[in-house]
C-alpha positions as CSV (number, residue, x, y, z in Angstrom):
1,X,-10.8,35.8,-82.9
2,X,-14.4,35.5,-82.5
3,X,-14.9,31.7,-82.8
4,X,-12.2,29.4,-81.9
5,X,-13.3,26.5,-83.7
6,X,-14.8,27.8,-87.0
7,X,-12.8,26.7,-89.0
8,X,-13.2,23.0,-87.6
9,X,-16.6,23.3,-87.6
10,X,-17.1,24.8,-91.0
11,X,-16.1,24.0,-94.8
12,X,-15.0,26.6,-97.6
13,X,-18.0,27.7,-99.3
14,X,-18.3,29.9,-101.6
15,X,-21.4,31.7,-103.9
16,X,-23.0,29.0,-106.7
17,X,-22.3,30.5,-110.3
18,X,-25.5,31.4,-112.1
19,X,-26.6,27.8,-114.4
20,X,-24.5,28.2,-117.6
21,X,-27.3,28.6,-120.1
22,X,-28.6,30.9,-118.4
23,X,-25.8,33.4,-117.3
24,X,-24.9,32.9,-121.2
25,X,-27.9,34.6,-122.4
26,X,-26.8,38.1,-120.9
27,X,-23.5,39.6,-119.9
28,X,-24.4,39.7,-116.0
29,X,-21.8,38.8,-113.7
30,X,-22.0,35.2,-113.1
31,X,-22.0,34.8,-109.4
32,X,-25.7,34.4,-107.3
33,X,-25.6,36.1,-104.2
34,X,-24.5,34.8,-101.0
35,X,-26.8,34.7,-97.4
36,X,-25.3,36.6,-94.4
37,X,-25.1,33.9,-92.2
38,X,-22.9,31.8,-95.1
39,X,-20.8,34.5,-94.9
40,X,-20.5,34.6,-91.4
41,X,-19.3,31.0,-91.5
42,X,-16.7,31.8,-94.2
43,X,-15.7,34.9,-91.9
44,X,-15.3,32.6,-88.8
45,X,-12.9,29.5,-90.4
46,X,-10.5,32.8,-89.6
47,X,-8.2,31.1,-87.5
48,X,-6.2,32.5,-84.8
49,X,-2.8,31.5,-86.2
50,X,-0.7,33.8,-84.8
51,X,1.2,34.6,-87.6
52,X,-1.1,35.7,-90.6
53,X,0.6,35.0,-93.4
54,X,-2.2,36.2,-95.8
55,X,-0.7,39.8,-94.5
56,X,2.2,38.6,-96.8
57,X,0.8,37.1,-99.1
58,X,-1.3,40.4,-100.4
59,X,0.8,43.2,-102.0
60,X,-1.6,45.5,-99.9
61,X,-0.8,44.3,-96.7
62,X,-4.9,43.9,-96.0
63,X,-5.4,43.7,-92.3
64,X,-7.7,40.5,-93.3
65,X,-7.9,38.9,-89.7
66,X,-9.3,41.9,-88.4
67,X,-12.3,42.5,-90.5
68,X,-12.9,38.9,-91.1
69,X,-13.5,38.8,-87.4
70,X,-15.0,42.4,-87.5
71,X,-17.5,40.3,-90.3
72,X,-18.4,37.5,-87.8
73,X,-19.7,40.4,-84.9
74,X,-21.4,41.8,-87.2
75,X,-19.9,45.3,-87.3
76,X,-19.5,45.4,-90.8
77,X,-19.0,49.6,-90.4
78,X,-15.6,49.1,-88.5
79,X,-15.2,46.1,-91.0
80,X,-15.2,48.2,-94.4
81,X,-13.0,51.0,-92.2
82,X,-10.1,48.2,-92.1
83,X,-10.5,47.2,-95.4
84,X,-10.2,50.9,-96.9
85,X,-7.1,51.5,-94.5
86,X,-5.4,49.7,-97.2
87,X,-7.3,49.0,-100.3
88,X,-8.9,51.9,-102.5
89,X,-10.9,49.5,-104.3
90,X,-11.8,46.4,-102.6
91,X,-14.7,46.1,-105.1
92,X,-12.3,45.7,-107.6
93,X,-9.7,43.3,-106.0
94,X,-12.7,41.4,-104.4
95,X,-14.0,40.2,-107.7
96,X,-10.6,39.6,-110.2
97,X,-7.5,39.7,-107.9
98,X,-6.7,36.0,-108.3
99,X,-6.3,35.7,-104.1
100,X,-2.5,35.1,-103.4
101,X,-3.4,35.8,-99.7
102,X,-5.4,32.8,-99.7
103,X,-2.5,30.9,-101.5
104,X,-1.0,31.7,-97.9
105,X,-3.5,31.4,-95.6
106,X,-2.0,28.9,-92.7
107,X,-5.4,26.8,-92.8
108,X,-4.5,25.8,-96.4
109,X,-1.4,24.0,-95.3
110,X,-3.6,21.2,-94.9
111,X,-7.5,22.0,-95.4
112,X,-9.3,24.8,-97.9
113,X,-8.1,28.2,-96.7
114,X,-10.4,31.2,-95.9
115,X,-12.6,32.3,-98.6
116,X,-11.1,36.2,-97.9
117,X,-11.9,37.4,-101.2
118,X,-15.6,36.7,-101.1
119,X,-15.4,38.1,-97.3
120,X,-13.8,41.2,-99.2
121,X,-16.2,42.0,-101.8
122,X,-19.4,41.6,-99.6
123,X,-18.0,44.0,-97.3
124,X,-17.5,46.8,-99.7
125,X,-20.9,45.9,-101.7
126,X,-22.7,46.6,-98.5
127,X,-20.7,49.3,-97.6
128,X,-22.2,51.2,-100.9
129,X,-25.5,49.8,-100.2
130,X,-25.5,51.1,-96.9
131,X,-24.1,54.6,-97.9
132,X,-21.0,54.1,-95.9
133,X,-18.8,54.9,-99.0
134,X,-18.7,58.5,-98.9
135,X,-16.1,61.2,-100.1
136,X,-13.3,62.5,-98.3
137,X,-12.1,65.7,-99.1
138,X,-9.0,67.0,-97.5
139,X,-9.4,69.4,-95.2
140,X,-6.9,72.4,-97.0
141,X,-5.4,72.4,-100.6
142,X,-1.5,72.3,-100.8
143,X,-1.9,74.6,-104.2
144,X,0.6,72.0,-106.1
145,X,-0.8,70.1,-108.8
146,X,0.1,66.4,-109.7
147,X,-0.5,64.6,-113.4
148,X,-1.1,61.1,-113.6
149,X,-1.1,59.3,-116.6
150,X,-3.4,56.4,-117.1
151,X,-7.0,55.4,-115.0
152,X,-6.7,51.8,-114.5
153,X,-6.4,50.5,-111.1
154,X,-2.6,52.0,-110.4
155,X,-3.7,55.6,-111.7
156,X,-6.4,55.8,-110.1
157,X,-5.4,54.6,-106.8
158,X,-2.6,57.0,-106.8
159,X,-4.7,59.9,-108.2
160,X,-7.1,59.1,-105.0
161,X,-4.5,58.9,-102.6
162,X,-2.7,62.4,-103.6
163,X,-5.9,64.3,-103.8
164,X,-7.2,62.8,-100.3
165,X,-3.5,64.8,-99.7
166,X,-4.9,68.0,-100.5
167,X,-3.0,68.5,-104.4
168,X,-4.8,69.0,-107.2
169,X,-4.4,66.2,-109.0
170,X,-5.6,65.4,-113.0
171,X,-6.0,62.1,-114.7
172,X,-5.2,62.0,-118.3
173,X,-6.5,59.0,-120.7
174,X,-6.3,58.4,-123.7
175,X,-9.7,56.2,-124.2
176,X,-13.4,57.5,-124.2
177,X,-13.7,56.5,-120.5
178,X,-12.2,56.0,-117.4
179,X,-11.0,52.5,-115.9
180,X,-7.9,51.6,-118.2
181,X,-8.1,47.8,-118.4
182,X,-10.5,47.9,-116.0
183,X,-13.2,49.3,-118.5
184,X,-12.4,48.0,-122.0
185,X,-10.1,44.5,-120.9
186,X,-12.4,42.7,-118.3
187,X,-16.1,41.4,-119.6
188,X,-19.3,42.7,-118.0
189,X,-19.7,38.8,-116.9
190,X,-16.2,39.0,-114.3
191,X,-16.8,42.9,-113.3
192,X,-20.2,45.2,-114.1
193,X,-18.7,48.6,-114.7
194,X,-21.4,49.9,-112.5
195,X,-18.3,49.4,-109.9
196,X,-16.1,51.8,-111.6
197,X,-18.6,54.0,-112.1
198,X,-19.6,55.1,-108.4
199,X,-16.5,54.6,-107.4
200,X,-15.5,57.4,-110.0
201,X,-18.5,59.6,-108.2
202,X,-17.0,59.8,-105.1
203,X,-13.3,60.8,-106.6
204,X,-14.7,63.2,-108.8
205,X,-16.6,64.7,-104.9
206,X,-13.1,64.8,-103.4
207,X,-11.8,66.9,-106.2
208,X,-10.1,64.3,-108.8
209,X,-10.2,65.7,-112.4
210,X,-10.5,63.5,-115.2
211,X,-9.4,64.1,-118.5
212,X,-10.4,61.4,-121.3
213,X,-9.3,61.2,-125.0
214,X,-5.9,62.4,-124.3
215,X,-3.0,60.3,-125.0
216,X,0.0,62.2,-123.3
217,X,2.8,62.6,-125.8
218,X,1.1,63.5,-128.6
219,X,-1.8,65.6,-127.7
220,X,0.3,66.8,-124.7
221,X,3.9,66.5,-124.6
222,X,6.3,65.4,-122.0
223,X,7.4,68.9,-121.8
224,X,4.0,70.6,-121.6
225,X,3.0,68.3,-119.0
226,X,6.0,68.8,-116.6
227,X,5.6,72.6,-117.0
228,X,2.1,72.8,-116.1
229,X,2.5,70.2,-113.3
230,X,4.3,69.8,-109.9
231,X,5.1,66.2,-110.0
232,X,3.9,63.3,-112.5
233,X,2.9,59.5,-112.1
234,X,3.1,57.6,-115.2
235,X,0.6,54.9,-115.0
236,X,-0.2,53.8,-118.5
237,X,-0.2,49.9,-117.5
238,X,2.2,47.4,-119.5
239,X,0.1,47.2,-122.9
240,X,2.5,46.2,-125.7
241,X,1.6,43.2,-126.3
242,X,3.2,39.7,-127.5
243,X,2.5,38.7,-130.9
244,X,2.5,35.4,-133.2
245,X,5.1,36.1,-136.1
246,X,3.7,32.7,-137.5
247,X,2.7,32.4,-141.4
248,X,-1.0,33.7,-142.1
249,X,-0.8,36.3,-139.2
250,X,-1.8,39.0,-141.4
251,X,-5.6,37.3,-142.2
252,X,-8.4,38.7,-141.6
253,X,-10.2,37.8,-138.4
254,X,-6.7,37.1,-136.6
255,X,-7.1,39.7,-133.5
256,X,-4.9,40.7,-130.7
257,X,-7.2,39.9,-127.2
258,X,-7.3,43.8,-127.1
259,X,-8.7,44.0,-130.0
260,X,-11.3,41.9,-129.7
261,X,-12.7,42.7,-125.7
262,X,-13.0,46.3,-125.8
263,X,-15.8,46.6,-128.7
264,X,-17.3,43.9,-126.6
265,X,-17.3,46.3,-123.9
266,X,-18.7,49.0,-126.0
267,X,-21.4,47.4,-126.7
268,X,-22.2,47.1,-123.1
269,X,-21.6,50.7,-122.6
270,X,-24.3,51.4,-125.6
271,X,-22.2,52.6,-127.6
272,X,-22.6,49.9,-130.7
273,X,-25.5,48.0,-131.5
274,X,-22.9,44.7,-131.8
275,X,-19.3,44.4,-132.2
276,X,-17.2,44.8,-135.0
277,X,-15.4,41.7,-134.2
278,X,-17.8,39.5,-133.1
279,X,-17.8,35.7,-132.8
280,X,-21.7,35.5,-133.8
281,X,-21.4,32.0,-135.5
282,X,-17.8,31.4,-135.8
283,X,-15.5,28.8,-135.1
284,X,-13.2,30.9,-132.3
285,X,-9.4,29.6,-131.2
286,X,-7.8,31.5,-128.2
287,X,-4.3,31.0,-128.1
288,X,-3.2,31.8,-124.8
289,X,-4.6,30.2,-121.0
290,X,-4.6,32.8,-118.5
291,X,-6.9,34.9,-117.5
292,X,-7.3,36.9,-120.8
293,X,-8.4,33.6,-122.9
294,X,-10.7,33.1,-120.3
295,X,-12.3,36.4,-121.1
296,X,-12.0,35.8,-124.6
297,X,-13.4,32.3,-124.5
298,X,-16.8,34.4,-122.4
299,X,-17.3,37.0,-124.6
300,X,-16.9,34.8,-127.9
301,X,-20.0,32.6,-126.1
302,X,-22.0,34.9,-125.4
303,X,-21.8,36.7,-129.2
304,X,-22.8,33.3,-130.1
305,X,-19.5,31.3,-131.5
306,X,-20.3,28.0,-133.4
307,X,-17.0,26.3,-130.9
308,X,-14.7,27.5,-129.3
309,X,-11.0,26.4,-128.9
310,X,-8.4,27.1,-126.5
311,X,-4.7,26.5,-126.8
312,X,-1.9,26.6,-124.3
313,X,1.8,25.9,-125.2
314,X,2.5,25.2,-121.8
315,X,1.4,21.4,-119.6
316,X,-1.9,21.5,-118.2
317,X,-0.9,22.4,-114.7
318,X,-1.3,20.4,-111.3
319,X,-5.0,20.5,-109.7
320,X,-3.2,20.6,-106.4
321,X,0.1,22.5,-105.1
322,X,3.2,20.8,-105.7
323,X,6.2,20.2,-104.1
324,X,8.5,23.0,-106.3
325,X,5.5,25.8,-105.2
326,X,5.8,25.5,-101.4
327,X,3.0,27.0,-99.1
328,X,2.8,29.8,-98.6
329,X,4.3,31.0,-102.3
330,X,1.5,31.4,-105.0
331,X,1.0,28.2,-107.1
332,X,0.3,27.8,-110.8
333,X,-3.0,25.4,-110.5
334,X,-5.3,24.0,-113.2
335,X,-8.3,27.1,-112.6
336,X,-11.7,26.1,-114.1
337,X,-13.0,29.8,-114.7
338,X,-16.9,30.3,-115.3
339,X,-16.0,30.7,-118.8
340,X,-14.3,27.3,-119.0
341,X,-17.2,26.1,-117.5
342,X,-19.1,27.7,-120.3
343,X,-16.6,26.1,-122.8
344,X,-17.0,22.7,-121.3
345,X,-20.7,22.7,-121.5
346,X,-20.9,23.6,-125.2
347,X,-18.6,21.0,-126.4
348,X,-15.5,23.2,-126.1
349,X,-11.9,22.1,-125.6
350,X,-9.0,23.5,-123.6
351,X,-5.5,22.0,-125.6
352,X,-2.1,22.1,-123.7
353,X,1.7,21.7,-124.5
354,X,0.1,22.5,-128.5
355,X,2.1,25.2,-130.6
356,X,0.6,27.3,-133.7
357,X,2.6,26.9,-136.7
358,X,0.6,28.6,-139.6
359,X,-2.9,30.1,-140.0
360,X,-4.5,29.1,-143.4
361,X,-6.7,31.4,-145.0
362,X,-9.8,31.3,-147.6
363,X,-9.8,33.2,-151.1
364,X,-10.7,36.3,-150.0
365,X,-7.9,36.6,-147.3
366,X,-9.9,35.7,-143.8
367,X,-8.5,33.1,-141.9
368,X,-10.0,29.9,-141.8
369,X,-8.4,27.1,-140.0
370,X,-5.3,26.9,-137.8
371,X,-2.3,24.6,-137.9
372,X,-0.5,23.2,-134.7
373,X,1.6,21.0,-133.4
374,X,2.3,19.3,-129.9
375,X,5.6,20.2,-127.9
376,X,7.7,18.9,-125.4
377,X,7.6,20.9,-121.8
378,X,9.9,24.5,-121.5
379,X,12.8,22.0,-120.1
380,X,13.1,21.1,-123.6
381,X,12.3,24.3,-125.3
382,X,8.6,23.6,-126.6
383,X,10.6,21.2,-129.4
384,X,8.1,20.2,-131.5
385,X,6.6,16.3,-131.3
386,X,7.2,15.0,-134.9
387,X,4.0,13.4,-136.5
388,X,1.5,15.6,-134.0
389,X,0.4,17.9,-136.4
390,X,-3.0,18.9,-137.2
391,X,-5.3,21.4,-138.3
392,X,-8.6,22.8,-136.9
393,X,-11.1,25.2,-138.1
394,X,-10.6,28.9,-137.3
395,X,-12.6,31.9,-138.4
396,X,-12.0,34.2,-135.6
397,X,-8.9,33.8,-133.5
398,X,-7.6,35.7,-130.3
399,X,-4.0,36.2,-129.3
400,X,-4.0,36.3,-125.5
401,X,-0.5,35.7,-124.4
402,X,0.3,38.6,-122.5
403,X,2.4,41.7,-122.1
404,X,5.9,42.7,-123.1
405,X,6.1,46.1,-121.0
406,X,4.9,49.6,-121.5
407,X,4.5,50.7,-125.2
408,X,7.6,52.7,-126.0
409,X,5.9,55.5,-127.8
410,X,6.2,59.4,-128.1
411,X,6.0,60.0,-123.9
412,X,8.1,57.7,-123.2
413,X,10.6,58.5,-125.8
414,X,10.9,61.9,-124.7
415,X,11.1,61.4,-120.9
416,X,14.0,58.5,-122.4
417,X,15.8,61.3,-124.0
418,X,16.0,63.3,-121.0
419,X,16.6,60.4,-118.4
420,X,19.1,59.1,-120.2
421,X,20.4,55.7,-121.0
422,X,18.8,54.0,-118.0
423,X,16.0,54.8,-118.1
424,X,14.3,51.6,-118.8
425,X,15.1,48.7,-116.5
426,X,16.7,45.2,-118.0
427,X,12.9,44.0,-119.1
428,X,12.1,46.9,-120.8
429,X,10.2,48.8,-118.3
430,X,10.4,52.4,-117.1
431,X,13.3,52.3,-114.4
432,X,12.3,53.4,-111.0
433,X,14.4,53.6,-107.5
434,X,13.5,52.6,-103.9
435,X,11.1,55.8,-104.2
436,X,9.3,55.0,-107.2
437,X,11.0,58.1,-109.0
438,X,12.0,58.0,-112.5
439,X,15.7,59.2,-113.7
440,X,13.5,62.1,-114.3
441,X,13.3,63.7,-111.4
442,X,9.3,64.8,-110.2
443,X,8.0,61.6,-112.5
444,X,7.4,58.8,-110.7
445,X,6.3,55.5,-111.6
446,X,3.4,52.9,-110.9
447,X,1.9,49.3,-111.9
448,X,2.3,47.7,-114.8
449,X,4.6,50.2,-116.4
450,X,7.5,49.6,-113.9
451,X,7.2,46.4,-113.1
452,X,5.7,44.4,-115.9
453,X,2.5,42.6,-116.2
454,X,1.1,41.9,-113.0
455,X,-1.6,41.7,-110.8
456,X,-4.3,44.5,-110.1
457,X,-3.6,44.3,-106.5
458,X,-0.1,44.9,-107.5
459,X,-0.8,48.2,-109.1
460,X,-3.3,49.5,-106.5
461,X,0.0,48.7,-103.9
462,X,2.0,50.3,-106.3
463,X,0.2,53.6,-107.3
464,X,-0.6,53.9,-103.0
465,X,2.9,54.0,-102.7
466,X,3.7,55.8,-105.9
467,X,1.7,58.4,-104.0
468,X,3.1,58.6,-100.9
469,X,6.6,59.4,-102.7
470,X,5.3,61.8,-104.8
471,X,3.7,63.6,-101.3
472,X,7.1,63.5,-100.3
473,X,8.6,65.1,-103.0
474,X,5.9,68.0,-103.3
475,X,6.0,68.4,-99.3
476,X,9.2,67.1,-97.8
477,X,7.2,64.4,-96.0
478,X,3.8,62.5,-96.4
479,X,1.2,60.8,-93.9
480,X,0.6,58.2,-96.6
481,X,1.4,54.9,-96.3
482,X,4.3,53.4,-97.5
483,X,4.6,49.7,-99.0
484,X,7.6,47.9,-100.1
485,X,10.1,49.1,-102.2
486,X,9.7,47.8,-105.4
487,X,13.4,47.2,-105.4
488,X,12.8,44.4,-102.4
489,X,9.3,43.0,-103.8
490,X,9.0,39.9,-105.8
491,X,7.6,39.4,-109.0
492,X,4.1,37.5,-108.7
């Protein structure tokens, strides 16, 4: 611990967000940058606690105390070393992992905790600047080839981990690009795809093959895909999503949230001139008020949306931790994103404890206005608040309410068939044992698909681990490291 008293001497600080109309005007990330020396502060208030719960509270077991000290010496060389000890992609988790190590950070018992996830992503952006970030290909090939199925964040951490293990290892996806969610699902504004993009260099350098436009199980089957390969890591994320059986759903202009963000994406990536869906002067609701509305609610602002609603059937939550959400577990806080900030500033409005009952359309079948009603809280089963409803205007509306589990389609079904009447788990996801195997043996299973919708620092710590097992497997041991079973982990 370099200095003892940083953290009494300094406050949490943390980069200004680029002035709303003028981060609205382009799809840029929002944040401005941030001085060394600020940083240095940040990387000081470190404290020497003894027991660093952040270590606990990250799914990647990030050695944060070292390199936040490593930070404040100034040897940010050794300090991107410790950070890719256990993180592929700090770049990534640095700028959308919603920081439940610094839910358990010991200072925030009773002041603002470390800012470790701005200390995180300044380290690995000056690590590329610096040229620090370099491939590393194994030193002999094992001649067995691994498949992994699905690129976002738990694909392509295990597809990095087994090739740095000397297999010959192939990426298969089923979009135009590479990045899963992490291309299509998260705005320009939160991540640039620049980030995946030289990150992809240097995998491609240590031998990764990627494969786009494939979806396995149709274009490939199950079977085909076993016999050519070794071992396989299904990685294909948990993308069916949760619909709104409600009257009117069928309208025009009423969208799934993944529906609506990738085009956005694409035309980022050049490939339209503007977006099929687009909110370009529209009055926009976004039912749902996690982290996927927030997107939504960014991208329909920047198209140029006349308003912009947002509705949550749930209470507006606490602004500070309460007493059922002990340090260190992760809290459910009221979160101002930079899009609700952007919402706020136009005249927006973010509704709570509100339920959809009907979407009305026009004459021509596009939906036009929305009807809702106020509930009770979940103890009383959302029971709608007679005399509550209303109707607002709605010409383009996004369903963001999350994931029910991997899409049950022609892969699955087969590798089903094979492993048997277990093989999903009691939520509906692809089973998996202490090992991260499948009841088919030499398929193994990581992120989202096994678990359930969950955090991207989740599915890096899964498909790390994924890997390791899967070395194991192909070699009778592995040098890879091993994180918790996913048997023992809870679900955050």
């Amino acid at each position: 611990m370099a200095d003892p008293k940083g953290f009494l001497n300094h406050g949490r600080e943390l980069p200004a967000r680029r002035p709303v109309d003028v981060r609205i005007r382009d799809w840029r990330e929002v944040y401005e940058d941030f001085p060394a020396p600020k940083l240095t502060k940040q990387a000081s208030r470190c404290m020497d606690c003894g027991i660093p719960f952040c270590h606990n509270g990250c799914p990647l077991g990030n050695l944060i105390p070292e390199w936040n000290d490593l930070v404040y010496r100034d040897d940010w060389r050794e300090a991107i070393e410790r950070l890719h000890a256990t993180n592929n992609f700090p770049e990534f988790t640095g700028r959308l992992c919603p920081a439940p190590c610094e839910a358990a950070c010991v200072l925030g018992i009773n002041s603002d905790p470390v800012a470790i996830k701005r200390v995180e992503v300044e380290i690995i952006d000056r690590a590329f600047d610096e040229g620090w970030v370099t491939p590393q290909i194994p030193a002999s090939r094992t001649g067995r080839r691994v498949a992994v199925v699905g690129s976002g964040p738990a694909g392509l951490a295990a597809a990095q981990q087994l090739t740095r293990a000397g297999h010959d290892v192939v990426v298969f996806e089923r979009a135009d690009r590479i990045g899963g969610l992490l291309r299509y699902g998260i705005p320009e504004f939160k991540m640039e795809k620049r980030h995946i993009d030289r990150r992809l260099e240097q995998m491609r350098a240590e031998g990764t093959e990627f494969r786009t436009g494939v979806n396995v199980g149709v274009d490939v089957t199950a079977a085909q895909l076993r016999e050519e390969f070794d071992a396989v890591v299904l990685a294909g994320g948990a993308t069916q999503w949760r619909d709104l059986p409600v009257a009117g759903r069928d309208l025009a202009g009423v969208h799934q949230a993944m529906e609506y963000l990738p085009p956005a994406n694409k035309v980022q990536e050049g490939d339209f001139a503007e977006s099929p869906i687009s909110a370009q002067g529209k009055h926009v609701v976004v039912i749902g008020g996690g982290d996927t509305g927030a997107d939504c609610i960014g991208t329909a602002i920047r198209q140029g949306a006349a308003s912009v609603t947002q509705l949550e059937i749930m209470p507006q939550p606490p602004a500070s931790r309460p007493g059922s959400q002990p340090w260190p577990t992760f809290p459910i806080l009221f979160k101002t994103e930079s899009a609700h900030e952007e919402l706020a500033d136009g005249g927006g409005d973010r509704v709570y404890a509100v339920s959809t009952t009907e979407f009305v359309g026009d004459a021509d079948g596009n939906v036009r206005a929305l009807r809702l009603v106020e509930v009770e809280g979940p103890q009383n089963g959302f029971k709608p608040i007679p005399g509550t409803e209303r109707e607002i205007p709605a010409e383009l509306v996004t369903l963001s309410m999350g994931f029910l589990g991997p899409e049950k389609g022609a892969l699955l079904q087969d590798l089903a068939a094979e492993g048997g009447e277990d093989f999903y788990d009691a939520r509906g996801n692809v089973a998996r044992d202490k090992g991260y195997q499948s009841k088919v043996e030499g398929v193994f299973v990581a992120g989202d698909m096994g678990r359930g919708q969950s955090l991207i620092v989740w599915a890096i710590a899964e498909g790390r681990s994924a890997a390791a097992a899967a070395d194991r497997y192909l070699t009778g041991q592995s040098a890879l490291p091993v994180a918790i079973p996913p048997t023992a982990r809870p679900l955050v």
